[in-house]
mmCIF file of the N, C-alpha and C atoms, coordinates in Angstrom:
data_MODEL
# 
_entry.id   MODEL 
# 
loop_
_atom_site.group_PDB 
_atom_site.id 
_atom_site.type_symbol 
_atom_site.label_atom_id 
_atom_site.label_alt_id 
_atom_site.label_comp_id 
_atom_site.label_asym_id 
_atom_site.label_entity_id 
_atom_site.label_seq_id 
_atom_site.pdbx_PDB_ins_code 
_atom_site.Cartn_x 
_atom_site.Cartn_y 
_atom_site.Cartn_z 
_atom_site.occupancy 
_atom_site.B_iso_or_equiv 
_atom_site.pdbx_formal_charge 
_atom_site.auth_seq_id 
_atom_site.auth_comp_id 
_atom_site.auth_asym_id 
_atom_site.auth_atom_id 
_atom_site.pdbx_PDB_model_num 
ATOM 1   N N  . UNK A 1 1  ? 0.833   -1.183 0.000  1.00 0.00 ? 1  UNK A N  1 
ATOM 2   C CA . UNK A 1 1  ? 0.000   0.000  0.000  1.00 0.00 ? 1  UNK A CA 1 
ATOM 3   C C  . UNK A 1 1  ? 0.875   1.244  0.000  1.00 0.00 ? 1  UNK A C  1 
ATOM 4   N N  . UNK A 1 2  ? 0.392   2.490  -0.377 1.00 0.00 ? 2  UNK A N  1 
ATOM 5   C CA . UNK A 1 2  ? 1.516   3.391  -0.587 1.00 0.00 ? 2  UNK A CA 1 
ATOM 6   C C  . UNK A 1 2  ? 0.664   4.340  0.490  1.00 0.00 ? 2  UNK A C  1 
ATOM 7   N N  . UNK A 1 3  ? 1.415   5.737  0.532  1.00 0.00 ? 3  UNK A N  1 
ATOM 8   C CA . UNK A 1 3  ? 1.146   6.716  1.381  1.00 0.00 ? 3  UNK A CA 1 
ATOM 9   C C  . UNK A 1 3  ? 0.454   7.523  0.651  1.00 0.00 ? 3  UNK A C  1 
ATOM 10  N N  . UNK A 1 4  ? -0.852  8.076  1.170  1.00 0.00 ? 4  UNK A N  1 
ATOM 11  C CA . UNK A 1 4  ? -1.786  9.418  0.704  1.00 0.00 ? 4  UNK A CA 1 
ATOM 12  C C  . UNK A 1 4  ? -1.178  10.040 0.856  1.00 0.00 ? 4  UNK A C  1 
ATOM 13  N N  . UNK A 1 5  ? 0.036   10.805 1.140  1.00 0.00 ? 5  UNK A N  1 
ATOM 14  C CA . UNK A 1 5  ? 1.055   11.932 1.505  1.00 0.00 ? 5  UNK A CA 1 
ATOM 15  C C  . UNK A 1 5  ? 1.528   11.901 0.301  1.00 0.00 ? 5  UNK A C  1 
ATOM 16  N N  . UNK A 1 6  ? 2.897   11.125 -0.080 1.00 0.00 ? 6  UNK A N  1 
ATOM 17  C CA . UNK A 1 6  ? 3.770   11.513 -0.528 1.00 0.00 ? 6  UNK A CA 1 
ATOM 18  C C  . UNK A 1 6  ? 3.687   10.186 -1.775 1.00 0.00 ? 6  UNK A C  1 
ATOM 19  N N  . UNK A 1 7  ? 2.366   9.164  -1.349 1.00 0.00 ? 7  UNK A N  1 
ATOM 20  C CA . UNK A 1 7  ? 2.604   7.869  -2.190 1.00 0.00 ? 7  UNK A CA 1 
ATOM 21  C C  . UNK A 1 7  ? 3.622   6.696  -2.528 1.00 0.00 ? 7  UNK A C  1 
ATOM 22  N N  . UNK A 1 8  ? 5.049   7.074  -1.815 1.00 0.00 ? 8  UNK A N  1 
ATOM 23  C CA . UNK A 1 8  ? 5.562   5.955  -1.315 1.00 0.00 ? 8  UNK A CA 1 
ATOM 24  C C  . UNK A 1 8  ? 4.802   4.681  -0.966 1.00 0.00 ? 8  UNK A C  1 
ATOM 25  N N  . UNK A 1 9  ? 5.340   3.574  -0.731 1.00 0.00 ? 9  UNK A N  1 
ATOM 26  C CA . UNK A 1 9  ? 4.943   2.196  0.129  1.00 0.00 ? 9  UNK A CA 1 
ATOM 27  C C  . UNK A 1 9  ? 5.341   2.826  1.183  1.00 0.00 ? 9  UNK A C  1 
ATOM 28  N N  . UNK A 1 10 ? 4.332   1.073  2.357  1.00 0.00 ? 10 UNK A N  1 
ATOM 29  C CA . UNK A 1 10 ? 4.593   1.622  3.840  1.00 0.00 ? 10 UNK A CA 1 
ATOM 30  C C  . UNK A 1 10 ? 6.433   1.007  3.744  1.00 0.00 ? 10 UNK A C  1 
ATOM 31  N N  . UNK A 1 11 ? 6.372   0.089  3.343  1.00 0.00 ? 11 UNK A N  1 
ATOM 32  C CA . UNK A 1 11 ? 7.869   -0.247 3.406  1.00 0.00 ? 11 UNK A CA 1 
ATOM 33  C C  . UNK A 1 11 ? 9.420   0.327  3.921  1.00 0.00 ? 11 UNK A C  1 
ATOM 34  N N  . UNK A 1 12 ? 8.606   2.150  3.040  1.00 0.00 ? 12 UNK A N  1 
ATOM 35  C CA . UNK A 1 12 ? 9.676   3.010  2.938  1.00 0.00 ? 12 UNK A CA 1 
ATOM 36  C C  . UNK A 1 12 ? 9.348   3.803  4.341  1.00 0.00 ? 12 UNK A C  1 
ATOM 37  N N  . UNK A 1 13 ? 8.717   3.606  4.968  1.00 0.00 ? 13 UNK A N  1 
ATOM 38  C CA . UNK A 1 13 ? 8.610   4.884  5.898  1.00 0.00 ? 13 UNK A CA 1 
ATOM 39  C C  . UNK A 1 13 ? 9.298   3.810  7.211  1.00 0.00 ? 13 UNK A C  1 
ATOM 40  N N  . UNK A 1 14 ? 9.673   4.985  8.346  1.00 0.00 ? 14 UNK A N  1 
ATOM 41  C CA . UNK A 1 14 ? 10.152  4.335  9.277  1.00 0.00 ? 14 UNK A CA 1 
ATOM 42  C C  . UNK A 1 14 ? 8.919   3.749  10.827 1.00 0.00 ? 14 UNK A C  1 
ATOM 43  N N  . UNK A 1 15 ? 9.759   2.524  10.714 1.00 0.00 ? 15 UNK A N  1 
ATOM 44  C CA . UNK A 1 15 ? 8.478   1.779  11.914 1.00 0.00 ? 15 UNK A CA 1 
ATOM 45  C C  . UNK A 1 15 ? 8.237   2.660  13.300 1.00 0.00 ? 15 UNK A C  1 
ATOM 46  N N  . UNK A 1 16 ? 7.084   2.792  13.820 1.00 0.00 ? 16 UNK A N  1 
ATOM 47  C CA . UNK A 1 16 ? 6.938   3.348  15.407 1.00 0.00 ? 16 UNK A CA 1 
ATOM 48  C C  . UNK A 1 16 ? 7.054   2.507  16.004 1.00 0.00 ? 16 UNK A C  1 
ATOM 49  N N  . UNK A 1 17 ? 7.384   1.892  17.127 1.00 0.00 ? 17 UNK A N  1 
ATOM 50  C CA . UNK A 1 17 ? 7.517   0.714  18.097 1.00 0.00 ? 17 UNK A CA 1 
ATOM 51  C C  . UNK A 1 17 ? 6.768   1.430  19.010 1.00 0.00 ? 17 UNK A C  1 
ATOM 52  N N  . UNK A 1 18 ? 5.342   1.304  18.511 1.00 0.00 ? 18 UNK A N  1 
ATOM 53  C CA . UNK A 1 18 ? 4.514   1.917  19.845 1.00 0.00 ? 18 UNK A CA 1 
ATOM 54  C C  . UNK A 1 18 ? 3.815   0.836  20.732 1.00 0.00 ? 18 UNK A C  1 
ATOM 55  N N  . UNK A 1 19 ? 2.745   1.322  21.384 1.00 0.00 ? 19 UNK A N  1 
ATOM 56  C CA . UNK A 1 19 ? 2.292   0.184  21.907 1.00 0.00 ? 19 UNK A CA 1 
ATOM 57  C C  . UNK A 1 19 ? 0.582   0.102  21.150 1.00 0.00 ? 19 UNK A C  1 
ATOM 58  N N  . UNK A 1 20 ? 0.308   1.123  20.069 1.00 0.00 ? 20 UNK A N  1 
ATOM 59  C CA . UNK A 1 20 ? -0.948  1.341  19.183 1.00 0.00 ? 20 UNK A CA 1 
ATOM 60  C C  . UNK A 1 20 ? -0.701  -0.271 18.437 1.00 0.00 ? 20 UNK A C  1 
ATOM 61  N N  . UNK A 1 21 ? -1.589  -0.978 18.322 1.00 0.00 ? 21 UNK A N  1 
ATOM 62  C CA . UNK A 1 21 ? -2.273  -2.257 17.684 1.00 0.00 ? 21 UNK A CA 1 
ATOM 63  C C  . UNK A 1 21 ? -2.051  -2.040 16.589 1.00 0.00 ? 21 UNK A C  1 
ATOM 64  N N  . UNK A 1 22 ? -1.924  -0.925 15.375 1.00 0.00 ? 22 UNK A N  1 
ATOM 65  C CA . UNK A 1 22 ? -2.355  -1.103 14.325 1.00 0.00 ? 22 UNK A CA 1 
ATOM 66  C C  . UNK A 1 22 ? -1.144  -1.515 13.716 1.00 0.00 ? 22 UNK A C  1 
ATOM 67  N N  . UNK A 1 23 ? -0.644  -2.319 12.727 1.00 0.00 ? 23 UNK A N  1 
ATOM 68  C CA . UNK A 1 23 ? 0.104   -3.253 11.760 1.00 0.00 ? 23 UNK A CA 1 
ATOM 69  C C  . UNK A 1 23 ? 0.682   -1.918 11.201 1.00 0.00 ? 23 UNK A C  1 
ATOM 70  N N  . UNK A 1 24 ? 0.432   -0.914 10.560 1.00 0.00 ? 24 UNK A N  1 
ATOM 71  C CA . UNK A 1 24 ? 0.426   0.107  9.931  1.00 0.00 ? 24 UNK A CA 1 
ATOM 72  C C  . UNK A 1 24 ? 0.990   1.203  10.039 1.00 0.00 ? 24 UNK A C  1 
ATOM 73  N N  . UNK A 1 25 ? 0.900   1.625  11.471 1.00 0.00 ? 25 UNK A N  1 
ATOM 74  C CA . UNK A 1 25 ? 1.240   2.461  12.181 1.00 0.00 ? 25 UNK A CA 1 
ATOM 75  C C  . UNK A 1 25 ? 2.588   2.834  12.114 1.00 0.00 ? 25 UNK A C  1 
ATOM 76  N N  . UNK A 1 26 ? 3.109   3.887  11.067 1.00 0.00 ? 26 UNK A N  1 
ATOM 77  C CA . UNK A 1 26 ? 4.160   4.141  10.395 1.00 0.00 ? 26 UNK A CA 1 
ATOM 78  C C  . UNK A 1 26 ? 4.525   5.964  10.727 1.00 0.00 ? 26 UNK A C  1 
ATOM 79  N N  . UNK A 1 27 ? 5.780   6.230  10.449 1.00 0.00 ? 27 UNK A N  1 
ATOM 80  C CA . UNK A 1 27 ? 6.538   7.743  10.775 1.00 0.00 ? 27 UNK A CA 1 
ATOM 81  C C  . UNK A 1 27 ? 6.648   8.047  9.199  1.00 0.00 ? 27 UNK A C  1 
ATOM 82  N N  . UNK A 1 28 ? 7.905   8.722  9.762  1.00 0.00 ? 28 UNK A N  1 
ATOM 83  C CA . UNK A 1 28 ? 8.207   9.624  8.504  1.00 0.00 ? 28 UNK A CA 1 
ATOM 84  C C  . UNK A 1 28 ? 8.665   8.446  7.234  1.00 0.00 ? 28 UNK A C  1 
ATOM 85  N N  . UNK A 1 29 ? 8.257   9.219  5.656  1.00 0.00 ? 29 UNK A N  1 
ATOM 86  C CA . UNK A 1 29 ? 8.975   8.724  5.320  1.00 0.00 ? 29 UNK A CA 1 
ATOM 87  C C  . UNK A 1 29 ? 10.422  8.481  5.137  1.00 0.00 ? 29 UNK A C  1 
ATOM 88  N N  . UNK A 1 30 ? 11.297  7.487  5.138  1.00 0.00 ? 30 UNK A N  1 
ATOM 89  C CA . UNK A 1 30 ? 12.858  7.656  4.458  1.00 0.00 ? 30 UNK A CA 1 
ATOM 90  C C  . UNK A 1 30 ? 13.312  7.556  3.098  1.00 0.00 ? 30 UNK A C  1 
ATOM 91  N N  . UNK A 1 31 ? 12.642  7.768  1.991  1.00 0.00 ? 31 UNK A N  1 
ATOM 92  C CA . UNK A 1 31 ? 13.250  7.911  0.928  1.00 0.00 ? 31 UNK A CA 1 
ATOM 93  C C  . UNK A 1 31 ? 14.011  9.515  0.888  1.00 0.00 ? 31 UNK A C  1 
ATOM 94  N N  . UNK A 1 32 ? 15.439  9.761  0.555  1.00 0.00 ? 32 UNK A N  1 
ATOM 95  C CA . UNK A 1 32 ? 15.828  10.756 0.382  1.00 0.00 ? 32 UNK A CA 1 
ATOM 96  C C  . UNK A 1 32 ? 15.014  11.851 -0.406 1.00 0.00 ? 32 UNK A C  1 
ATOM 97  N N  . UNK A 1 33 ? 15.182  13.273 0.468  1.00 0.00 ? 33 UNK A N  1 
ATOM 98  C CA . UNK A 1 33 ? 13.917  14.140 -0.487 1.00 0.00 ? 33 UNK A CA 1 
ATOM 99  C C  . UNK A 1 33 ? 13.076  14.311 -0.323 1.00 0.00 ? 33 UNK A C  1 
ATOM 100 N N  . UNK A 1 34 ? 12.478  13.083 0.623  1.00 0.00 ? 34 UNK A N  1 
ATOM 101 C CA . UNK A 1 34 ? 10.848  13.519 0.540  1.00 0.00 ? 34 UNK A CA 1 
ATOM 102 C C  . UNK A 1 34 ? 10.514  14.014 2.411  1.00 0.00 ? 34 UNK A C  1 
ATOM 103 N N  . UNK A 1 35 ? 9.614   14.683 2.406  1.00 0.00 ? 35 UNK A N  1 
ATOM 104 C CA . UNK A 1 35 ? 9.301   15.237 3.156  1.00 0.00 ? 35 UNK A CA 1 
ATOM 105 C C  . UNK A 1 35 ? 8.458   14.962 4.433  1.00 0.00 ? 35 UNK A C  1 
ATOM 106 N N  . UNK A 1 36 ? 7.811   14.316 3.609  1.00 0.00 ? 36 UNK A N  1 
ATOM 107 C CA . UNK A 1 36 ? 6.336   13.117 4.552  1.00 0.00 ? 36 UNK A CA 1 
ATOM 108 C C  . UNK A 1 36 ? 6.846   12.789 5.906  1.00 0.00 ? 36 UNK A C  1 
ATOM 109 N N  . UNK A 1 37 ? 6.115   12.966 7.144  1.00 0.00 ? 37 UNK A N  1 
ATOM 110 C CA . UNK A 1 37 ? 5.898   12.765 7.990  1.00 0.00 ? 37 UNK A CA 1 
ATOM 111 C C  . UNK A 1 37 ? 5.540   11.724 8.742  1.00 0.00 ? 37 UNK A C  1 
ATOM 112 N N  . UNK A 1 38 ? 4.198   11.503 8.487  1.00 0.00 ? 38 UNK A N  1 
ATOM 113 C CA . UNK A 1 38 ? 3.844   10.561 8.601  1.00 0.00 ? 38 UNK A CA 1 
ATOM 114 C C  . UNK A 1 38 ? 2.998   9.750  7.795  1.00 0.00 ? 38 UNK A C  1 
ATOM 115 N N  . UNK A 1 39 ? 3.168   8.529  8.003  1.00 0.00 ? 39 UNK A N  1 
ATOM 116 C CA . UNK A 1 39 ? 2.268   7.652  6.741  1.00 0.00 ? 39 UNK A CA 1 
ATOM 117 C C  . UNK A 1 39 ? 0.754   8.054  7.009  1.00 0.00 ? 39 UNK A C  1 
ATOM 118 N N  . UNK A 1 40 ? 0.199   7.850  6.019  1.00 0.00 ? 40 UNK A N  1 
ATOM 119 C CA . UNK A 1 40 ? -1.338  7.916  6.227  1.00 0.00 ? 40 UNK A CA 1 
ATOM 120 C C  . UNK A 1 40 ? -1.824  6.746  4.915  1.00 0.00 ? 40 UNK A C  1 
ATOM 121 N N  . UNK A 1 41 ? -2.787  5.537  5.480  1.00 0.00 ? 41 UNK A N  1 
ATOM 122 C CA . UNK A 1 41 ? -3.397  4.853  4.813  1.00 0.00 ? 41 UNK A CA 1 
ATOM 123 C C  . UNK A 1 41 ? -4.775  5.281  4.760  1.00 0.00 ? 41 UNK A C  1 
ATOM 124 N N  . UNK A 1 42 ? -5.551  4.525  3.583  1.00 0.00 ? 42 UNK A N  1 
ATOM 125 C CA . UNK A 1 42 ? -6.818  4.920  3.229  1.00 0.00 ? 42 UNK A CA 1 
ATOM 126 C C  . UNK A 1 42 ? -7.789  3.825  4.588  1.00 0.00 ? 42 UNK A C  1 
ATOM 127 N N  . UNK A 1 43 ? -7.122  2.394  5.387  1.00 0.00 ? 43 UNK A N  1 
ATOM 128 C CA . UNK A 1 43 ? -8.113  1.238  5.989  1.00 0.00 ? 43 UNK A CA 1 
ATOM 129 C C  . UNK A 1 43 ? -8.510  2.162  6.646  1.00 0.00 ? 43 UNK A C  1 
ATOM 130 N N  . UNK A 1 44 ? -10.160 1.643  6.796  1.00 0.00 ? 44 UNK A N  1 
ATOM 131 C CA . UNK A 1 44 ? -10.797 2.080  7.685  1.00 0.00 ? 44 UNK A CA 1 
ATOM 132 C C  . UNK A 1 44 ? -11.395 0.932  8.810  1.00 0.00 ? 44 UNK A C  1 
ATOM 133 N N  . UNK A 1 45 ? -11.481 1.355  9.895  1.00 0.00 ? 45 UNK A N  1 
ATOM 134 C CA . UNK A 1 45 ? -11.816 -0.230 10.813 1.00 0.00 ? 45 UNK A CA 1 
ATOM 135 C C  . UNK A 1 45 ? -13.586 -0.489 10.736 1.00 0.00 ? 45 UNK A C  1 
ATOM 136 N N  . UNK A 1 46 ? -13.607 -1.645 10.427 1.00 0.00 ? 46 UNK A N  1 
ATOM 137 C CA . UNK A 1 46 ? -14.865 -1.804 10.227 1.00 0.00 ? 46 UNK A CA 1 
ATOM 138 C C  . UNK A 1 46 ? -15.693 -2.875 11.726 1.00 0.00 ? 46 UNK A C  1 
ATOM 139 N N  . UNK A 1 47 ? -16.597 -2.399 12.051 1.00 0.00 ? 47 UNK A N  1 
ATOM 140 C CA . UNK A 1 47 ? -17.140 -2.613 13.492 1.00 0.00 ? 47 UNK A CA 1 
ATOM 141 C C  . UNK A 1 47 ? -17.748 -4.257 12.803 1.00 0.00 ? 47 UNK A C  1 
ATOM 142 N N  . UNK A 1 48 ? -16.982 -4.874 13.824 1.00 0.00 ? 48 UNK A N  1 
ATOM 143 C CA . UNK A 1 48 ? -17.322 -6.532 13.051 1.00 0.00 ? 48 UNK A CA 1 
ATOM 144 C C  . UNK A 1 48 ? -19.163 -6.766 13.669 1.00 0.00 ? 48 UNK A C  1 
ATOM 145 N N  . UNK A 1 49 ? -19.632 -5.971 14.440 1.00 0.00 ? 49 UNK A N  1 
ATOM 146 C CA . UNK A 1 49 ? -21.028 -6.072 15.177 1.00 0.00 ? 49 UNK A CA 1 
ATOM 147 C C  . UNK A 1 49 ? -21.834 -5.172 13.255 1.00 0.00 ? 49 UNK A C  1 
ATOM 148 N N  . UNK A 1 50 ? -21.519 -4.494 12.597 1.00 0.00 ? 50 UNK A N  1 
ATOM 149 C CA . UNK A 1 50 ? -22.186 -4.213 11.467 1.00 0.00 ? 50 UNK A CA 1 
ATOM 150 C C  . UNK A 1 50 ? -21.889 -5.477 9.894  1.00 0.00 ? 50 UNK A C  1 
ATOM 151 N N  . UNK A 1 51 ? -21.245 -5.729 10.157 1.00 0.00 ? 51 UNK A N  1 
ATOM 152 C CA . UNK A 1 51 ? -20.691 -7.258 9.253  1.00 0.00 ? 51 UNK A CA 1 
ATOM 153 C C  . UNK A 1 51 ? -22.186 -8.369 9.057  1.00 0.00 ? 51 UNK A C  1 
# 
């Protein structure tokens, strides 16, 4: 999946070692140049009680 920011993959951005659940949960990017901050994906969590 790439970044709504800057459109990189998450690949390229650097990992948070937080304690947030989400798989995703990504920093800045590191490709030289680019500016991006933080990742931003399009998932949205879907309430498994509306499924």
């Amino acid at each position: 999946m790439n970044c709504l920011k800057c459109f990189h993959p998450h690949q390229a951005h650097e990992f948070n070692k937080g304690g947030n659940s989400s798989l995703l949960r990504v920093g800045r990017c590191l490709i030289p140049g680019c500016e991006c901050t933080q990742y931003v994906d399009k998932i949205e969590k879907i309430d498994e009680d509306l499924l």
